[in-house]
PDB file of N, CA, C and O in Angstrom:
ATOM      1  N   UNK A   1      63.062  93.087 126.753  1.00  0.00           N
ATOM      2  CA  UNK A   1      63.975  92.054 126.315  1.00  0.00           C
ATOM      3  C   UNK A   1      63.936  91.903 124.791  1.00  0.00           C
ATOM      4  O   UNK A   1      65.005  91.908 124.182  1.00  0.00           O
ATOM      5  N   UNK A   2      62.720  91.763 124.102  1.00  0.00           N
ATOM      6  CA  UNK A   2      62.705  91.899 122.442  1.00  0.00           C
ATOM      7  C   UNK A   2      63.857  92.955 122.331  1.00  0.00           C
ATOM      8  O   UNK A   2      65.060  92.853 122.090  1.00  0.00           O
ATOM      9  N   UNK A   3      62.902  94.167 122.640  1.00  0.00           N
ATOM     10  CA  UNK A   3      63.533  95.152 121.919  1.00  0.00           C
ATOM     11  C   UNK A   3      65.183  95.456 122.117  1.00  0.00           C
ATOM     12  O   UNK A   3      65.833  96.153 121.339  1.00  0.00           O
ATOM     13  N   UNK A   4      65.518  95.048 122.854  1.00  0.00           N
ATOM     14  CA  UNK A   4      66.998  94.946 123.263  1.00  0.00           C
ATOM     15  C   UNK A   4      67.926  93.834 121.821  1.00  0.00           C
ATOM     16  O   UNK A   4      68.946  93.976 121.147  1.00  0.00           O
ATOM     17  N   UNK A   5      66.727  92.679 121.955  1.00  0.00           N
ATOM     18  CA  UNK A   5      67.253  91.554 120.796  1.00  0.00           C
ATOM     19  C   UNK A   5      67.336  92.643 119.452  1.00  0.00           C
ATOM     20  O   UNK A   5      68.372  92.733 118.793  1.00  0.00           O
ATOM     21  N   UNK A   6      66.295  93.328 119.188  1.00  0.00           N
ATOM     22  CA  UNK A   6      66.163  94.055 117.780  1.00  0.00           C
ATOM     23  C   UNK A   6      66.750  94.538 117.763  1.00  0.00           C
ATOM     24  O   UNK A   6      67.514  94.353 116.816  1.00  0.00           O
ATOM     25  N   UNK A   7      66.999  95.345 118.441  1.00  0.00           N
ATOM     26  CA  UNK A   7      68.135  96.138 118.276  1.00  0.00           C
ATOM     27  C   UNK A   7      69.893  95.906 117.944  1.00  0.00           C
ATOM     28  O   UNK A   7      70.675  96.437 117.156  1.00  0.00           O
ATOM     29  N   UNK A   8      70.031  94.719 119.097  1.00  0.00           N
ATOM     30  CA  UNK A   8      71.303  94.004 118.251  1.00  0.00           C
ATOM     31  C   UNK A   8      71.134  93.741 117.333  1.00  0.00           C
ATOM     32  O   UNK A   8      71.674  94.457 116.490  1.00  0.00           O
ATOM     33  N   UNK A   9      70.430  92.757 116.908  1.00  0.00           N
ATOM     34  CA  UNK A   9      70.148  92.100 115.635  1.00  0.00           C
ATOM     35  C   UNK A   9      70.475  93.402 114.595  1.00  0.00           C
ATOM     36  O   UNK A   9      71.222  93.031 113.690  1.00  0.00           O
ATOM     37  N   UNK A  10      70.140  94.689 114.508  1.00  0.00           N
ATOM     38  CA  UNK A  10      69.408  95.979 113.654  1.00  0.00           C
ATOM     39  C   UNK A  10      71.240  96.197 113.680  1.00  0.00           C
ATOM     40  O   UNK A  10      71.807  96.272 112.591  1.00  0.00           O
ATOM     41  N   UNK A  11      72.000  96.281 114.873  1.00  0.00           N
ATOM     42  CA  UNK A  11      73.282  96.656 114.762  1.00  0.00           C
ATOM     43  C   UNK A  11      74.375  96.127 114.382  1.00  0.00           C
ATOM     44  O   UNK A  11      75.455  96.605 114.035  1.00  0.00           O
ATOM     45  N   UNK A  12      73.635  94.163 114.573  1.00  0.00           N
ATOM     46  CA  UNK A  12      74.727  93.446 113.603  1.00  0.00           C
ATOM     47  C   UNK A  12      74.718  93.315 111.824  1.00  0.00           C
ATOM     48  O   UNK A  12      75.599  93.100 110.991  1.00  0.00           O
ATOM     49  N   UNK A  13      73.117  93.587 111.749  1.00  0.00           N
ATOM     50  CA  UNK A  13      72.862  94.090 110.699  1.00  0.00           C
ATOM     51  C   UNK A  13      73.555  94.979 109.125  1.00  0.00           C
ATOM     52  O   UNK A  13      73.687  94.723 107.928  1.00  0.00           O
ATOM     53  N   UNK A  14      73.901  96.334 110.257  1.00  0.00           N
ATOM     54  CA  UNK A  14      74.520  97.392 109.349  1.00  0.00           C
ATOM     55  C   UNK A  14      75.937  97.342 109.694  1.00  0.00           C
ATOM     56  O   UNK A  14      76.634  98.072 108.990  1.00  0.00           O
ATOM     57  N   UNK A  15      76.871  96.314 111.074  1.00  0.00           N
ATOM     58  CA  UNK A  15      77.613  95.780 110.222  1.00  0.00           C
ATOM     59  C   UNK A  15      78.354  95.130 109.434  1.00  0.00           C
ATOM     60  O   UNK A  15      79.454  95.434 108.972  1.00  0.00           O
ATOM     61  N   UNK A  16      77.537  93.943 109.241  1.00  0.00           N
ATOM     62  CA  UNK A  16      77.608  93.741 107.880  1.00  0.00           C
ATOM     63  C   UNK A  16      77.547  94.293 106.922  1.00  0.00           C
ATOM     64  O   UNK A  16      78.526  94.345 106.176  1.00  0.00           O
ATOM     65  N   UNK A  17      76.127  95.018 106.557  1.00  0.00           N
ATOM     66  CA  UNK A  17      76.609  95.304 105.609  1.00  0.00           C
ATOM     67  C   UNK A  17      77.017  96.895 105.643  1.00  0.00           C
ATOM     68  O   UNK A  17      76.360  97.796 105.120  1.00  0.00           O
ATOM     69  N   UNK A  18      78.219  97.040 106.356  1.00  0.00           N
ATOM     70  CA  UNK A  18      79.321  98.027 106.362  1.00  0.00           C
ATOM     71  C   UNK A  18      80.490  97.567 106.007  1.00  0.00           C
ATOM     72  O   UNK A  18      81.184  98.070 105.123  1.00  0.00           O
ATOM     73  N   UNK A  19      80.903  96.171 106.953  1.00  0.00           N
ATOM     74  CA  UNK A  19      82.286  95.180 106.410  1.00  0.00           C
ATOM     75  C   UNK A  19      81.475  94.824 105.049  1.00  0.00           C
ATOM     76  O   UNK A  19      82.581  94.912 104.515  1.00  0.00           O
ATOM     77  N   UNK A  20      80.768  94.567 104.184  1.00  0.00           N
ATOM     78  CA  UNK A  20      80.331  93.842 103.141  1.00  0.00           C
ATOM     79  C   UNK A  20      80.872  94.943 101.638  1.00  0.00           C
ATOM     80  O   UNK A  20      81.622  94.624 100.716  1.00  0.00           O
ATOM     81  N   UNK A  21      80.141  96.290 101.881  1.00  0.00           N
ATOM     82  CA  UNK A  21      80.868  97.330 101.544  1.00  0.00           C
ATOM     83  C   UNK A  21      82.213  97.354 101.327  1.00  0.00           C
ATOM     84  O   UNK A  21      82.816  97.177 100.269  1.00  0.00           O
ATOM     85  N   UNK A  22      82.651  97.598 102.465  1.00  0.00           N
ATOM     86  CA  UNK A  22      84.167  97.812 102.660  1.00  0.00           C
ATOM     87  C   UNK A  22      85.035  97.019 102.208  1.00  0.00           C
ATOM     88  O   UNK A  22      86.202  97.402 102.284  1.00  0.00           O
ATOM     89  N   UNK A  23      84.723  95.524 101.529  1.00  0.00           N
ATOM     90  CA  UNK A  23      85.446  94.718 101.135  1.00  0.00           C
ATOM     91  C   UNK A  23      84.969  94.889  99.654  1.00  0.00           C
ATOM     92  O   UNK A  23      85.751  95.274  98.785  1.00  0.00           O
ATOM     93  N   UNK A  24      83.482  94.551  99.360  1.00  0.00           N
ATOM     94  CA  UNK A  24      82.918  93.909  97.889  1.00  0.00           C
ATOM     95  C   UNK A  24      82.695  95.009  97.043  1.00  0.00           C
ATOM     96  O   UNK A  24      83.050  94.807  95.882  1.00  0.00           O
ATOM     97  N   UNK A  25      82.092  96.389  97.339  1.00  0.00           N
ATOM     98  CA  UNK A  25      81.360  97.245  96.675  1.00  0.00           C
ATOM     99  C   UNK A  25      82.792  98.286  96.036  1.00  0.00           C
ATOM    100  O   UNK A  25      83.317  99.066  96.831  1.00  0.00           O
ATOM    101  N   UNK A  26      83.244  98.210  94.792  1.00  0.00           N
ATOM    102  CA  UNK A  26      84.062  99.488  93.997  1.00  0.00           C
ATOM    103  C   UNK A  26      83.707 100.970  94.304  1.00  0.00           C
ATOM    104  O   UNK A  26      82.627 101.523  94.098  1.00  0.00           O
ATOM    105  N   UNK A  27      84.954 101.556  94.895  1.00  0.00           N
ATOM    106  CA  UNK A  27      84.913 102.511  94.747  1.00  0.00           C
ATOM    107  C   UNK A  27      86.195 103.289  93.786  1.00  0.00           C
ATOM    108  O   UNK A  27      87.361 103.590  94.042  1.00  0.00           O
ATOM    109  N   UNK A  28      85.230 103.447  92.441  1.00  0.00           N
ATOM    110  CA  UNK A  28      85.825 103.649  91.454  1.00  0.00           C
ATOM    111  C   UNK A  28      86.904 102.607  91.197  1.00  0.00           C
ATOM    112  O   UNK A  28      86.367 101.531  91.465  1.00  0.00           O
ATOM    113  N   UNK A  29      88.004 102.417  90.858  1.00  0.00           N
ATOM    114  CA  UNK A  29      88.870 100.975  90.310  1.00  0.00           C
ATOM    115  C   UNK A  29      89.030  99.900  91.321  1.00  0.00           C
ATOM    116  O   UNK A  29      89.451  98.801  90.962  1.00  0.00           O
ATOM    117  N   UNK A  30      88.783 100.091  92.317  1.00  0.00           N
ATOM    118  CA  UNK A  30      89.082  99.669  93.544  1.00  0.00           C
ATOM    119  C   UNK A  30      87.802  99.782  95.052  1.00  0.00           C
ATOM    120  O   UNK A  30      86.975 100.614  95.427  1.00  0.00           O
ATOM    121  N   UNK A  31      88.349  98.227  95.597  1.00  0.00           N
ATOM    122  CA  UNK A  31      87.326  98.428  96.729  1.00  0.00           C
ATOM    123  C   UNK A  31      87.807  99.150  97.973  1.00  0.00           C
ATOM    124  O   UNK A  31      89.010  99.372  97.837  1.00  0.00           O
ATOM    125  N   UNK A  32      87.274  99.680  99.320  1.00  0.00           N
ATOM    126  CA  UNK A  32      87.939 100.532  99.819  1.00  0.00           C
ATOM    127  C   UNK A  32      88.885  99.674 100.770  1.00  0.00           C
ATOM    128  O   UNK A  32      89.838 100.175 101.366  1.00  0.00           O
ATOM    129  N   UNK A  33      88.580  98.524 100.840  1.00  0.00           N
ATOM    130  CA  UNK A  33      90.057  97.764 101.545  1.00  0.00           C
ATOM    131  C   UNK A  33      91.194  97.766 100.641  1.00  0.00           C
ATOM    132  O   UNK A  33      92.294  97.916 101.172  1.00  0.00           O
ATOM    133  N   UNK A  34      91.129  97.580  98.929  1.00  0.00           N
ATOM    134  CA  UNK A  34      91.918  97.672  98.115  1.00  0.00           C
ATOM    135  C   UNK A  34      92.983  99.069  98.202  1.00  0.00           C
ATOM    136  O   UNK A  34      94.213  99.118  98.199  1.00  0.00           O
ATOM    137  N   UNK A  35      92.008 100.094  98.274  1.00  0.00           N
ATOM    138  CA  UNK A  35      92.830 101.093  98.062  1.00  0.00           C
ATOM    139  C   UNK A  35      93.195 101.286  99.837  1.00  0.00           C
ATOM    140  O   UNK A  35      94.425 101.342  99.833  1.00  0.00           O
ATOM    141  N   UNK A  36      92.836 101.383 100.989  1.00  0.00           N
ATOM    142  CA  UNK A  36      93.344 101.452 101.800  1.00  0.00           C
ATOM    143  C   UNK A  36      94.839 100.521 101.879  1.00  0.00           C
ATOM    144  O   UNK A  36      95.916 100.949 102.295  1.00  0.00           O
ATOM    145  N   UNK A  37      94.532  99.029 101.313  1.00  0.00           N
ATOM    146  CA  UNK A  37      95.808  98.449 101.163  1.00  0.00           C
ATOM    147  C   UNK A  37      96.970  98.753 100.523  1.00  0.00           C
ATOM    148  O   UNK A  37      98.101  98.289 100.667  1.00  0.00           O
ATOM    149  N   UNK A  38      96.317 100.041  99.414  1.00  0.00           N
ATOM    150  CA  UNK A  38      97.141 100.546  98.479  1.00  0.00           C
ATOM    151  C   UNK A  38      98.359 101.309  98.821  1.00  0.00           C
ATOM    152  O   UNK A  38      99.539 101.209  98.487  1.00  0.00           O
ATOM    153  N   UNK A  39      97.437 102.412  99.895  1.00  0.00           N
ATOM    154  CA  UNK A  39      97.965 103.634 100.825  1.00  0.00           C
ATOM    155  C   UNK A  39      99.050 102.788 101.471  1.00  0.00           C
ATOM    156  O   UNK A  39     100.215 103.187 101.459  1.00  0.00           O
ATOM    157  N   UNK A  40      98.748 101.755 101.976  1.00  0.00           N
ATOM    158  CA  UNK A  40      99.595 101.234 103.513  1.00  0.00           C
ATOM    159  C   UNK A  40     100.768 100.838 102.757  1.00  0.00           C
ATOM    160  O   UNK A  40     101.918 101.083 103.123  1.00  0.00           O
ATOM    161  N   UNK A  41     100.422 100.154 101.585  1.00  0.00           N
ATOM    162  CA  UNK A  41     101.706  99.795 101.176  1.00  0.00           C
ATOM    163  C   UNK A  41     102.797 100.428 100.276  1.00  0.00           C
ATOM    164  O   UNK A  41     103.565  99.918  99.461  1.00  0.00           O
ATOM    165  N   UNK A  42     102.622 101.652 100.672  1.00  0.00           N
ATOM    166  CA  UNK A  42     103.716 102.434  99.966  1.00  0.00           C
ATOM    167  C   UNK A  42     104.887 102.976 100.906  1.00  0.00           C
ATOM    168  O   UNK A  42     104.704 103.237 102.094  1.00  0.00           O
ATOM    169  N   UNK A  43     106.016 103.106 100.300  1.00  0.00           N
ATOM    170  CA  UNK A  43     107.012 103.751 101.148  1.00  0.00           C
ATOM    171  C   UNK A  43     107.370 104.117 101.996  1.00  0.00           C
ATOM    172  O   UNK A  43     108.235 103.813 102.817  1.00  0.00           O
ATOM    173  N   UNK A  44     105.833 105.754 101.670  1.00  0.00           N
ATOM    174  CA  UNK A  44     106.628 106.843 102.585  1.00  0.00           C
ATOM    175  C   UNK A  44     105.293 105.891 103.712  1.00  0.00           C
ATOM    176  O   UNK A  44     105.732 105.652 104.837  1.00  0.00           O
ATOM    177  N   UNK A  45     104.736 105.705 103.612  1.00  0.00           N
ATOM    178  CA  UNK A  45     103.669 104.733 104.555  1.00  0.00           C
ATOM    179  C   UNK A  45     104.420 103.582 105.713  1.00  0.00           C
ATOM    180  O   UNK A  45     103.938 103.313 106.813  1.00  0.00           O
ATOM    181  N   UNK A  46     105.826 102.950 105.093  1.00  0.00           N
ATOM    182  CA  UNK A  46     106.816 102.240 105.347  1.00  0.00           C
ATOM    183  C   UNK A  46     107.480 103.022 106.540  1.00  0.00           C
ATOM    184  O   UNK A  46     107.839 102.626 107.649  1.00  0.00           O
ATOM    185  N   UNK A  47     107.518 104.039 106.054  1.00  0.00           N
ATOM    186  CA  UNK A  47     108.823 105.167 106.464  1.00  0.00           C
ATOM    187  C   UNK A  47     108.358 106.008 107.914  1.00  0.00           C
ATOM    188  O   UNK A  47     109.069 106.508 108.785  1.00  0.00           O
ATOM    189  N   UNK A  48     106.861 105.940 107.781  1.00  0.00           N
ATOM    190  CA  UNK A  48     105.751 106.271 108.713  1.00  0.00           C
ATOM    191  C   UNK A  48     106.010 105.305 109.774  1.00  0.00           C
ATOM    192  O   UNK A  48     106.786 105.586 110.687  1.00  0.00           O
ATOM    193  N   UNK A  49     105.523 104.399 109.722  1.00  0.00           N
ATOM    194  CA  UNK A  49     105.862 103.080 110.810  1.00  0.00           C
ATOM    195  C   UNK A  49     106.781 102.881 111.395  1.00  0.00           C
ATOM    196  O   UNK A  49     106.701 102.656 112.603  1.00  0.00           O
ATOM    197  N   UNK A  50     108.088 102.897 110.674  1.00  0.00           N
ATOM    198  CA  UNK A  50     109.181 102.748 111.021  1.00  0.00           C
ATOM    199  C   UNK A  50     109.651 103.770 112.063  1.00  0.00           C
ATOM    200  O   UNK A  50     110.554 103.491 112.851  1.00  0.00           O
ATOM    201  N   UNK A  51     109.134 104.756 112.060  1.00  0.00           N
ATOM    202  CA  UNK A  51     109.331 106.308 112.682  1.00  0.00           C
ATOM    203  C   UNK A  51     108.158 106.010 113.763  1.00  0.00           C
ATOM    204  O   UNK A  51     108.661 106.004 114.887  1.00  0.00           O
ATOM    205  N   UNK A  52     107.068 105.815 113.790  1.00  0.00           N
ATOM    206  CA  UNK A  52     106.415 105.085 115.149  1.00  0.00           C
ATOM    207  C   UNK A  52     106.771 104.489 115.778  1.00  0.00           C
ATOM    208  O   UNK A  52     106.770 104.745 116.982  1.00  0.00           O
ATOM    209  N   UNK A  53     107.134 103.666 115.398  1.00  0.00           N
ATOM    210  CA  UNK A  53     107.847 102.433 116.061  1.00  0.00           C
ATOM    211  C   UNK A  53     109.340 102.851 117.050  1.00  0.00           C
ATOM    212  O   UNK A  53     109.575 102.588 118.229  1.00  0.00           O
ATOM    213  N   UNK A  54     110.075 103.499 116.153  1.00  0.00           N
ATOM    214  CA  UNK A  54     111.026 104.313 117.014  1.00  0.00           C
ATOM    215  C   UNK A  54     110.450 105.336 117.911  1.00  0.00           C
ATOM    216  O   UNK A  54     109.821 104.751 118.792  1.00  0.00           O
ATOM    217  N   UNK A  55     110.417 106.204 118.009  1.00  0.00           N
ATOM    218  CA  UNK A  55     109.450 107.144 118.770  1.00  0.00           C
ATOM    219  C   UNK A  55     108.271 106.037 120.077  1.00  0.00           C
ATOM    220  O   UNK A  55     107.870 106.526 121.133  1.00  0.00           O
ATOM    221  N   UNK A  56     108.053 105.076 119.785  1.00  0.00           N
ATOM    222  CA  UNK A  56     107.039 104.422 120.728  1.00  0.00           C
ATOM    223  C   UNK A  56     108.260 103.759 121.878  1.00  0.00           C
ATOM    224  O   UNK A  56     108.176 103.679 123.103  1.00  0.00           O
ATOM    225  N   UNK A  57     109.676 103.229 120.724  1.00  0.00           N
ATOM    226  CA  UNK A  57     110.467 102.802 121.820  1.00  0.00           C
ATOM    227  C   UNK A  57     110.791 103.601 122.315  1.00  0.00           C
ATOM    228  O   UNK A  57     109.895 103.838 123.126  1.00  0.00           O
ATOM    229  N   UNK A  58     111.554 104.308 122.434  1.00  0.00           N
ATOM    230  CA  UNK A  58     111.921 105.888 123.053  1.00  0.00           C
ATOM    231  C   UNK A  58     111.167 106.085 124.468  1.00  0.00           C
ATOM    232  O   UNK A  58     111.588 106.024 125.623  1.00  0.00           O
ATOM    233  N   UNK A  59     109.794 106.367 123.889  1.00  0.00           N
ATOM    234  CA  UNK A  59     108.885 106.428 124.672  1.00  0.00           C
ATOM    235  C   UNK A  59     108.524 105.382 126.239  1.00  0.00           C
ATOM    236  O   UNK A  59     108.096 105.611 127.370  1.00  0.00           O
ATOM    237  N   UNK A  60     108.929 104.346 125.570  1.00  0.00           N
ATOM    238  CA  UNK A  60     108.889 103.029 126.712  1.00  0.00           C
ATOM    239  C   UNK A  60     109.737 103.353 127.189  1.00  0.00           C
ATOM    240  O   UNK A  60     109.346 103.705 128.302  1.00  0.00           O
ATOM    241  N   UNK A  61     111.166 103.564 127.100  1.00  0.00           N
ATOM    242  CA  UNK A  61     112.445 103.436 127.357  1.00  0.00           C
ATOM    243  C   UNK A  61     112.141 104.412 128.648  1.00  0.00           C
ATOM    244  O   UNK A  61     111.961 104.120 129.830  1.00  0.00           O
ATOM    245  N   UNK A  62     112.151 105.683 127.973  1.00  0.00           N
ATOM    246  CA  UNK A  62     111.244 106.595 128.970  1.00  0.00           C
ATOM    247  C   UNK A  62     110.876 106.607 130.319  1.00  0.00           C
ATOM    248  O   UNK A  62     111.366 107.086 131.341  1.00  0.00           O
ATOM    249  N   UNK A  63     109.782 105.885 130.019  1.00  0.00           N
ATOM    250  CA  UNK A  63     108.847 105.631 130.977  1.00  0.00           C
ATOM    251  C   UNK A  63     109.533 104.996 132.156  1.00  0.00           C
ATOM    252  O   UNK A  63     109.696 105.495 133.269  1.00  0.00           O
ATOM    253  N   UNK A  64     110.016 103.467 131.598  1.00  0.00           N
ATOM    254  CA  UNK A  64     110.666 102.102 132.437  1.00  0.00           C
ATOM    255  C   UNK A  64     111.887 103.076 133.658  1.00  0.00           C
ATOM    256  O   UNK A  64     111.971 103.043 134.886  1.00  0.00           O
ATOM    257  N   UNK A  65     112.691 103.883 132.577  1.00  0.00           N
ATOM    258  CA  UNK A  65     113.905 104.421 132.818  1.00  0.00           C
ATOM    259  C   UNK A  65     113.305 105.630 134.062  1.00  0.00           C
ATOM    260  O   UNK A  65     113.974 105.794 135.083  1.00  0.00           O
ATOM    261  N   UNK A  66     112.280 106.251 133.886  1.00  0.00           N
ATOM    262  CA  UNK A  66     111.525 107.297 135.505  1.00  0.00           C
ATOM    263  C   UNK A  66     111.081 106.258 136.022  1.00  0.00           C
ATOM    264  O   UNK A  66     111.349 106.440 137.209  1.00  0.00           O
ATOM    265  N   UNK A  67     110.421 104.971 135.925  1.00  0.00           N
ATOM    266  CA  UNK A  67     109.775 104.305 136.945  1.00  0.00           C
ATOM    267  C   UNK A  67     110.717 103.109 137.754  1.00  0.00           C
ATOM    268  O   UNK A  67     110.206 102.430 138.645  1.00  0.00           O
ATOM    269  N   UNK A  68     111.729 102.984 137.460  1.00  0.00           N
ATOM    270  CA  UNK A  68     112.771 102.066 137.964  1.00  0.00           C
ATOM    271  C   UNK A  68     113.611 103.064 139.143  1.00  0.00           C
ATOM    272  O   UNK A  68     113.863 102.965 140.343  1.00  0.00           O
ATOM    273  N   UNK A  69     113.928 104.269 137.839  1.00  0.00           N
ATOM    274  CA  UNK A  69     114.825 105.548 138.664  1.00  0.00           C
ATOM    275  C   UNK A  69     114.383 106.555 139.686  1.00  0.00           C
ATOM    276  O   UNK A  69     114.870 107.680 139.790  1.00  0.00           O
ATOM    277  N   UNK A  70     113.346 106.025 140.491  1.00  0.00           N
ATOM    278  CA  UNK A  70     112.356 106.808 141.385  1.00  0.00           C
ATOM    279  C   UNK A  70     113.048 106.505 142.697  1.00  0.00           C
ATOM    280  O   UNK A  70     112.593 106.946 143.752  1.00  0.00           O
TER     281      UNK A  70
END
């Protein structure tokens, strides 16, 4: 039973400080949520989604449209 506790404890541990990193610590001009936010918010990143999003409806449409039409 300890060692079960330590072990969480050991895993909530690293992450923290993994989210702690990932928000506070620079990597180079920027932290890595910064620049991940950077990536997301560009265009062709826009243009990406938008094209998922179509393609996912499609996909439902799909699906509904063989499982109704059976």
């Amino acid at each position: 039973m300890i060692r079960r506790a330590v072990a969480t404890a050991v895993e909530l541990a690293v992450l923290l400080l993994a989210a702690y990193t990932f928000f506070f610590v620079q990597v180079g001009r920027r932290t890595a949520y910064e620049h991940l936010k950077a990536i997301f918010s560009t265009q062709p990143a826009h243009e990406a989604a938008d094209d998922f999003e179509s393609a996912g409806r499609e996909l439902k449409d799909k699906v509904v449209d063989e499982a109704t039409h059976r």
